[in-house]
C-alpha positions in Angstrom: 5.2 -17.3 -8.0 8.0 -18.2 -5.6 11.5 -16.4 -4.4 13.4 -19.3 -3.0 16.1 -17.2 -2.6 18.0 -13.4 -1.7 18.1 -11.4 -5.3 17.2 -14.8 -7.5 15.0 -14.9 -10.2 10.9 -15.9 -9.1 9.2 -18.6 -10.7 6.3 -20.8 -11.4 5.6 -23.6 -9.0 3.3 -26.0 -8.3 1.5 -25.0 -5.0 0.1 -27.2 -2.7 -3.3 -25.6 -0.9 -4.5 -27.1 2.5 -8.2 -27.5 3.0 -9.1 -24.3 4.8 -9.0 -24.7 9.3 -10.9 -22.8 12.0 -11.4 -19.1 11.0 -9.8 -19.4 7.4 -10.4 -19.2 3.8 -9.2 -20.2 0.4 -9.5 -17.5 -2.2 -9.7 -18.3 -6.2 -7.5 -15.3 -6.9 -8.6 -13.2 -10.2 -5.8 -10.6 -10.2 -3.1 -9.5 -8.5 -0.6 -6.0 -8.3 2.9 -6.3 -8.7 3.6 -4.5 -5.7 7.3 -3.0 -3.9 6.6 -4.9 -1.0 7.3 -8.5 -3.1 10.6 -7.1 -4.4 11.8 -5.9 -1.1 10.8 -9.7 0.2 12.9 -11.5 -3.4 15.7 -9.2 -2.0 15.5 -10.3 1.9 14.2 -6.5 2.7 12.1 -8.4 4.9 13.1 -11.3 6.3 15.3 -14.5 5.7 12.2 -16.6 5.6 12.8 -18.4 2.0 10.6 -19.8 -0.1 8.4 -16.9 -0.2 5.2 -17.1 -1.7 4.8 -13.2 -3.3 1.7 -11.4 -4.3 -0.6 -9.3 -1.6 -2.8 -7.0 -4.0 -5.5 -9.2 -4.7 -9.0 -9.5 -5.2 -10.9 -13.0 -6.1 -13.7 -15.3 -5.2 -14.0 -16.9 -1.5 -14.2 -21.0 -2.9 -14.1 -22.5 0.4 -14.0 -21.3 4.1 -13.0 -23.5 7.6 -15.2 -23.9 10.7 -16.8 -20.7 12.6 -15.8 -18.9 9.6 -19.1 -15.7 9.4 -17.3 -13.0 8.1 -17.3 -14.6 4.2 -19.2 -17.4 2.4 -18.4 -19.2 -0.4 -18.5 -17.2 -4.0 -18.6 -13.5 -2.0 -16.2 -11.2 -4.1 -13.2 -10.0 -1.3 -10.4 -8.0 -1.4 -7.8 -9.6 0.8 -5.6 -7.3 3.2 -2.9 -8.0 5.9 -4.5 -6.7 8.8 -7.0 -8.8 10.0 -8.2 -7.4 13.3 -7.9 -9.4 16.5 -10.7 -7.6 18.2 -9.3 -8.3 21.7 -5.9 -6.7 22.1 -6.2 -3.6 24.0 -5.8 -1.5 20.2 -8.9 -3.2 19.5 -10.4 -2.5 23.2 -9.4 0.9 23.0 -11.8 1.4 19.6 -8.5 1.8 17.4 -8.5 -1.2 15.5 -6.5 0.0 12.7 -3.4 -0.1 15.2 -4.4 -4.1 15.9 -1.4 -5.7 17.8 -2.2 -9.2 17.2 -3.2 -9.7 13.7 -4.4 -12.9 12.1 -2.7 -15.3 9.8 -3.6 -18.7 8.5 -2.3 -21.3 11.2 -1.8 -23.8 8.0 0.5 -23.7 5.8 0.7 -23.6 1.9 3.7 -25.7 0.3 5.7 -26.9 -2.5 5.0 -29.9 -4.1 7.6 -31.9 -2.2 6.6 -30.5 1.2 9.0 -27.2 1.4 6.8 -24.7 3.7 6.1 -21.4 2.0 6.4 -18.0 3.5 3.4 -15.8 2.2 4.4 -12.2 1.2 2.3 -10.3 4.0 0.7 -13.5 5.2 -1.3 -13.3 1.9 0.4 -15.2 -1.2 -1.6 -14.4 -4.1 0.7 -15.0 -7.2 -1.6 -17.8 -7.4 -4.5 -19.2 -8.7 -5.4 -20.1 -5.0 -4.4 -18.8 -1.8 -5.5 -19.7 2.0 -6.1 -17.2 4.6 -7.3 -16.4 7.9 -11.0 -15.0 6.9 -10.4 -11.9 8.4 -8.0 -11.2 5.5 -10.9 -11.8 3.4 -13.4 -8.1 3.1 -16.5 -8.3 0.9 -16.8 -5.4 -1.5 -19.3 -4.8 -4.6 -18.4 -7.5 -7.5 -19.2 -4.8 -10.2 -15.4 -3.6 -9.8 -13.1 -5.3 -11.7 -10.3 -7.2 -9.6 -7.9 -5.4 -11.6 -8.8 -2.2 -9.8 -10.1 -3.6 -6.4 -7.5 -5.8 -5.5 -4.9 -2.6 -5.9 -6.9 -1.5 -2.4 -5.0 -4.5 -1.1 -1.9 -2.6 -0.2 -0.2 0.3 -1.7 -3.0 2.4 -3.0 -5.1 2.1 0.5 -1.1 2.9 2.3 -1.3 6.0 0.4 -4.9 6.9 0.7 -4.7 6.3 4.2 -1.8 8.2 4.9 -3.5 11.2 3.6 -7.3 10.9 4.6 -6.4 8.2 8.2 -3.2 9.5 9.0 -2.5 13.2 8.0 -6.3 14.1 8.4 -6.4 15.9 5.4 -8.8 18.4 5.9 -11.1 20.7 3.0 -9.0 23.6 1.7 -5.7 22.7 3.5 -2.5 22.4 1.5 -0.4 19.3 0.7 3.0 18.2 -0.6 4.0 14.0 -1.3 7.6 13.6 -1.7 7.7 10.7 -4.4 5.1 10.2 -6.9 5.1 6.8 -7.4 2.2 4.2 -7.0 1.9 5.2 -3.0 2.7 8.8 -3.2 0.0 9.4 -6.7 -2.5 7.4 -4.4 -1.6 10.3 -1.6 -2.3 12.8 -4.3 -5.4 10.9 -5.0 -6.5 10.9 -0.9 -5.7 14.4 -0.7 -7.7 15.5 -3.5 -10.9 13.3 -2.2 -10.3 14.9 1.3 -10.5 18.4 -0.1 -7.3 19.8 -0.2 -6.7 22.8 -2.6 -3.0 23.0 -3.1 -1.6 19.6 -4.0 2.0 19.2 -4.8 3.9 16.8 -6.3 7.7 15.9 -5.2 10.0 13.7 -7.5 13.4 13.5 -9.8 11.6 11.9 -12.5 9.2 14.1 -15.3 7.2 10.7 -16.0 6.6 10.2 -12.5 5.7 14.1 -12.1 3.0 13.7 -15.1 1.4 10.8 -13.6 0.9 13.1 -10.3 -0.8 15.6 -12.2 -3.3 13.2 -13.7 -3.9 12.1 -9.9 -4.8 15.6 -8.4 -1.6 17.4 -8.2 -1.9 21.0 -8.4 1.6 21.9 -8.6 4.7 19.4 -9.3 8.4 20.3 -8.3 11.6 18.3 -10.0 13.7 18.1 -7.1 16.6 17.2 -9.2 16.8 20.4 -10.6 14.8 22.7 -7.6 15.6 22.8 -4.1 11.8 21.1 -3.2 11.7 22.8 0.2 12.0 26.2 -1.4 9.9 25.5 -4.2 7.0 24.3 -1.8 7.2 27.2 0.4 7.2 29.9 -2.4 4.0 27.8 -3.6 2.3 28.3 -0.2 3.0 32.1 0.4 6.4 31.5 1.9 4.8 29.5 5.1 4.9 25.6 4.1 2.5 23.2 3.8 -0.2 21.7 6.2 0.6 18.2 5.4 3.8 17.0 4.2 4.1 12.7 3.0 7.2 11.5 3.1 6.0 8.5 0.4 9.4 7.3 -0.5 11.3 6.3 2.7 15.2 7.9 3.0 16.1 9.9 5.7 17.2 13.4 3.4 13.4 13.1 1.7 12.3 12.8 5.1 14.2 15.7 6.8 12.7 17.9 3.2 9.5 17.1 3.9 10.0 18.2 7.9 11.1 21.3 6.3 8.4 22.3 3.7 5.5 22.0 6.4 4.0 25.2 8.1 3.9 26.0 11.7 1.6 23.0 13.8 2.0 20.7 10.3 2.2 17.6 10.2 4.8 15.5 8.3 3.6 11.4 7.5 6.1 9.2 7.0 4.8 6.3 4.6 7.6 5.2 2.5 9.6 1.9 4.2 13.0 2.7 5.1 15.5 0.2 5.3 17.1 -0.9 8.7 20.1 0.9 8.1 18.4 4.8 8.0 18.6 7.0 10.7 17.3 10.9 10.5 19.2 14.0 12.0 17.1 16.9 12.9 17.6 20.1 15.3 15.3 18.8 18.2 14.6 22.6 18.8 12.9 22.8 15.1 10.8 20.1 16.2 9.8 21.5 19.6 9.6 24.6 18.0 7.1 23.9 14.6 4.6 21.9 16.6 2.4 19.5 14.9 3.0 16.2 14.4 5.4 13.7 13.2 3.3 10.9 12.5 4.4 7.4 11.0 1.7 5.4 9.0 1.6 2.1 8.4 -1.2 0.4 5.7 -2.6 3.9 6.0 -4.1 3.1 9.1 -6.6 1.5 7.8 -9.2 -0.4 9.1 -10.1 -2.7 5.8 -13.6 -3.4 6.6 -14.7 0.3 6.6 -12.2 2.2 4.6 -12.0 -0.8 1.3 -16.1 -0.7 0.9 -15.8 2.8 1.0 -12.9 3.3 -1.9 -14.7 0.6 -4.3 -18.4 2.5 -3.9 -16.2 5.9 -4.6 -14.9 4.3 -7.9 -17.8 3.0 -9.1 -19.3 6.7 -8.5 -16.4 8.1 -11.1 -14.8 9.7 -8.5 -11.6 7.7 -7.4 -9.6 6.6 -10.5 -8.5 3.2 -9.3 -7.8 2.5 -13.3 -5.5 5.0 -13.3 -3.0 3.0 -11.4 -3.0 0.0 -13.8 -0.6 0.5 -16.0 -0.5 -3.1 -17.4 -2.0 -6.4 -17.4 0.0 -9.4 -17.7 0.6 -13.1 -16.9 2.5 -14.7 -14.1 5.0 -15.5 -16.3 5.9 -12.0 -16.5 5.8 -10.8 -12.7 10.4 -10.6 -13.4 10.2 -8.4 -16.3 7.7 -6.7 -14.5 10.2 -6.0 -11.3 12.1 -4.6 -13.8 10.0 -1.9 -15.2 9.3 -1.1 -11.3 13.3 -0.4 -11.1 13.5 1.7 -14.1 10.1 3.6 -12.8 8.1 2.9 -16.7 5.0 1.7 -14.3 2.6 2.5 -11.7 1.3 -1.1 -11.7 1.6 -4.4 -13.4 -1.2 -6.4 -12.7 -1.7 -10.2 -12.9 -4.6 -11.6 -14.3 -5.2 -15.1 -13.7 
């Protein structure tokens, strides 16, 4: 599925798959999310870097893999992800991968038919049947979870997950409030609720999206359409605030609310991806004055290998709801329509099934 250009319509093409190099692998992809991320790259969000190859929330089967590839062998089950570690920048020296300043890509390229280099969405590309990779994009995780699920840990559920459990350090009986309850901010509900946390609330303009929150773990829910949020969260938490507040949408006034609806030494996690443009305006003295932490997070800060094994074993236990985020399955043909339903918020997730 290919954007060749800012705002036009995606479509089928015939892609051309390189024999995998040094250190990478191709991927026989079995399903794929309809993720944010590949509308904000049809729109030029991103970059200018047309044709783009979408699709980054994707699980499949490893088919072939390049020279002094040991991480994966053929036929191992992976979910792919966009932060293959280096393990030599000094992140990685300092034993914090999961902020990795030199990430790996695939060195070839995938093209069009008549030669036109293709951009992959996140360096992964998976609105296809195959996709190459570097192999470190590539993390091995228990076949008996269906790619439907499992490939979802690929980018926004693990983002809001990790911004919960990685960044916020959500801790056992500590309160929580996620401004925007779609697919990121239910996954934040979701991480909060595994971490522990007893008072869960849910931020949003939209009833649907509030009801979804609920089924993920939300305690409380708050229309801010018709409630001032930052009142309605403090009168939930005995007037103080919350402990962790997740910015999960990305503007600069849901920001400075969730600043303001944490307690005294909270912290505030900004996951949603603002656009170039946005800039916040807060009284520096309120933030010398609260403590904390203001803490940006970015894929969760994850590190794939531990935290991806980890979420599939939990849902095959029964006790993360990865199915809960899959609101459809549907053909590659239908990855437009599905961008629409995104816009008018009808879906968590459309997934492709190839």
């Amino acid at each position: 599925m290919v954007a060749r250009g800012k705002g036009a319509p995606v479509g089928i093409e015939t892609i051309v798959v390189p024999d995998p190099g040094p250190g990478e692998a191709v991927v026989d992809v079995q399903a794929c999310g309809v993720c944010h991320t590949d509308l904000h790259y049809r729109e030029g969000g991103i970059s200018d870097d047309y044709p783009f190859l979408l699709g980054q929330e994707a699980a499949g089967r490893v088919s072939a893999v390049g020279e002094g590839v040991a991480e994966v062998a053929v036929g191992d089950y992976v979910v792919l992800n966009w932060r293959a570690v280096c393990g030599r920048c000094r992140a990685c020296l300092a034993g914090k991968p999961w902020y990795c300043f030199a990430t790996h890509n695939a060195a070839q390229k995938m093209t069009l038919a008549d030669g036109t280099e293709l951009s992959p969405a996140l360096g992964i590309g998976a609105f296809a049947e195959k996709t190459l990779v570097h192999a470190g994009q590539c993390t091995k995780v228990d076949p008996a979870a269906p790619p439907t699920a499992a490939g979802l840990l690929g980018c926004g559920v693990m983002a809001g997950v990790g911004a919960a459990i990685n960044t916020g350090a959500v801790q056992r009986g500590e309160s929580v409030a996620v401004f925007g309850c779609g697919g990121v901010g239910d996954a934040a509900i979701a991480g909060a609720r595994l971490a522990g946390a007893t008072t869960i609330i849910g931020v949003d303009l939209d009833d649907r999206k509030l009801e979804w929150a609920r089924k993920m773990g939300a305690t409380h829910t708050v229309n801010a359409s018709r409630t001032d949020p930052v009142q309605a969260v403090k009168e939930l938490t005995g007037g103080f605030g919350v402990d962790v507040a997740i910015d999960a949408v990305g503007h600069p006034k849901v920001f400075e609310q969730a600043f303001s609806a944490r307690d005294l030494a909270g912290r505030v996690v900004l996951v949603g991806v603002p656009t170039p443009d946005m800039r916040i305006d807060l009284p520096l003295l309120d933030v010398f004055g609260r403590g904390g932490a203001i803490k940006s997070s970015w894929y969760g800060d994850c590190l794939p290998s531990r935290d991806f094994p980890m979420l599939v074993d939990l849902y095959l236990q029964g006790r993360f709801d990865l199915d809960a985020f899959v609101s459809e399955t549907i053909g590659l043909d239908e990855v437009e329509a599905a961008f629409e339903k995104m816009h008018r918020g009808e879906v968590l997730r459309s997934v492709v099934v190839f």
